[in-house]
C-alpha positions as CSV (number, residue, x, y, z in Angstrom):
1,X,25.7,-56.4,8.1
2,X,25.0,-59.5,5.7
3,X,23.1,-59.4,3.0
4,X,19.7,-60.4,3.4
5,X,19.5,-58.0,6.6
6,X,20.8,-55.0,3.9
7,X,18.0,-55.9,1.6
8,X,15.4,-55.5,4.3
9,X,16.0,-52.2,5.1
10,X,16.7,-50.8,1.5
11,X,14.9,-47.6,0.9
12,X,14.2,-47.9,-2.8
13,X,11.8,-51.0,-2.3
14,X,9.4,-48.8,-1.4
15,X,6.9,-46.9,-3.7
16,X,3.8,-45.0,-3.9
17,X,1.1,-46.7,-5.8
18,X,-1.2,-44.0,-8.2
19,X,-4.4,-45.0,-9.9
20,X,-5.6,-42.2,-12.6
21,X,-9.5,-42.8,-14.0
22,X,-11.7,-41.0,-16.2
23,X,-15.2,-42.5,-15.7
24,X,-18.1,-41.7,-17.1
25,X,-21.0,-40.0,-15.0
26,X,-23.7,-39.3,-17.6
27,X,-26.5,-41.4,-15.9
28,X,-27.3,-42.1,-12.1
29,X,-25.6,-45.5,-12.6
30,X,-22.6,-44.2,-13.6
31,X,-22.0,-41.4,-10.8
32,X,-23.1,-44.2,-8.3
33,X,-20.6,-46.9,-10.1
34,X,-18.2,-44.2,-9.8
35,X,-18.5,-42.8,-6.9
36,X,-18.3,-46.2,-5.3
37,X,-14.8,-46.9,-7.1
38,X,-13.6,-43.3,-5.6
39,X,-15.3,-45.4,-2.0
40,X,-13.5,-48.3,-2.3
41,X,-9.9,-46.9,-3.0
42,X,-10.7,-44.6,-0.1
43,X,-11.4,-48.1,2.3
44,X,-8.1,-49.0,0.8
45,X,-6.1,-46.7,2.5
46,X,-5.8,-44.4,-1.0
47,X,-5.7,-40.8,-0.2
48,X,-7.5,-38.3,-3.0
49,X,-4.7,-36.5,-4.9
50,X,-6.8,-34.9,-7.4
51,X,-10.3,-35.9,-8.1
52,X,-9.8,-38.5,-10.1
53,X,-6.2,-39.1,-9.2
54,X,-5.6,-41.4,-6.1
55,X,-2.1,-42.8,-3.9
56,X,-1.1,-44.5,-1.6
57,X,2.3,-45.1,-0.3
58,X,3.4,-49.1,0.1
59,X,6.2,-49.9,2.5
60,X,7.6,-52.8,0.1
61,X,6.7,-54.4,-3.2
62,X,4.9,-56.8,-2.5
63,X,2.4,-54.5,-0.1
64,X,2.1,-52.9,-3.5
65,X,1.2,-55.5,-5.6
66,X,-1.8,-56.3,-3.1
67,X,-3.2,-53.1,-3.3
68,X,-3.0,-53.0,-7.4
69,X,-4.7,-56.7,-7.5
70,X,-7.4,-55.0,-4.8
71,X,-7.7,-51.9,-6.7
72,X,-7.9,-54.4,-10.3
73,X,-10.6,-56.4,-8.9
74,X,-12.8,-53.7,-8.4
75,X,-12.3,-52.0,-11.3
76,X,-15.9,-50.4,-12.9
77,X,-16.8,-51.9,-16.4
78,X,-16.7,-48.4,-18.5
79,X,-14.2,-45.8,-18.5
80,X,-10.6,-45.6,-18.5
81,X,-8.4,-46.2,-15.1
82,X,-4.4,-47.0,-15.4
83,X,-2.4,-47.9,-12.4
84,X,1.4,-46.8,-11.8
């Protein structure tokens, strides 16, 4: 087996993707601003871990890094979310 073929079928390139959030729900506009975000990583093909914990496997790294610039772009304009 060469190289290149090796590197395509290496286990370890794959990854789950997490994204933690605590967003505030005081007003109506915040529950619907967060509820949406909870929406969108849903559409994304994130699967609820925890209520305000969200994953989602990725079969490489670079399938990875689409869903975190997805999951950046939509990002609500309070509260805290981090992405591991």
């Amino acid at each position: 087996m060469n190289q290149s073929n090796f590197s395509r079928l290496n286990q370890y390139r794959s990854m789950w993707v997490l994204v933690f959030f605590d967003l505030p729900t005081e007003t109506l506009t915040e529950r619907k601003t967060a509820a949406r975000f909870r929406k969108n990583l849903l559409n994304d093909g994130f699967a609820m871990f925890q209520f305000s914990i969200y994953m989602r496997f990725s079969a490489s790294r670079e399938n990875a890094a689409v869903h975190i610039k997805r999951t950046k772009n939509m990002l609500p304009k309070k509260g805290k979310v981090c992405i591991m």
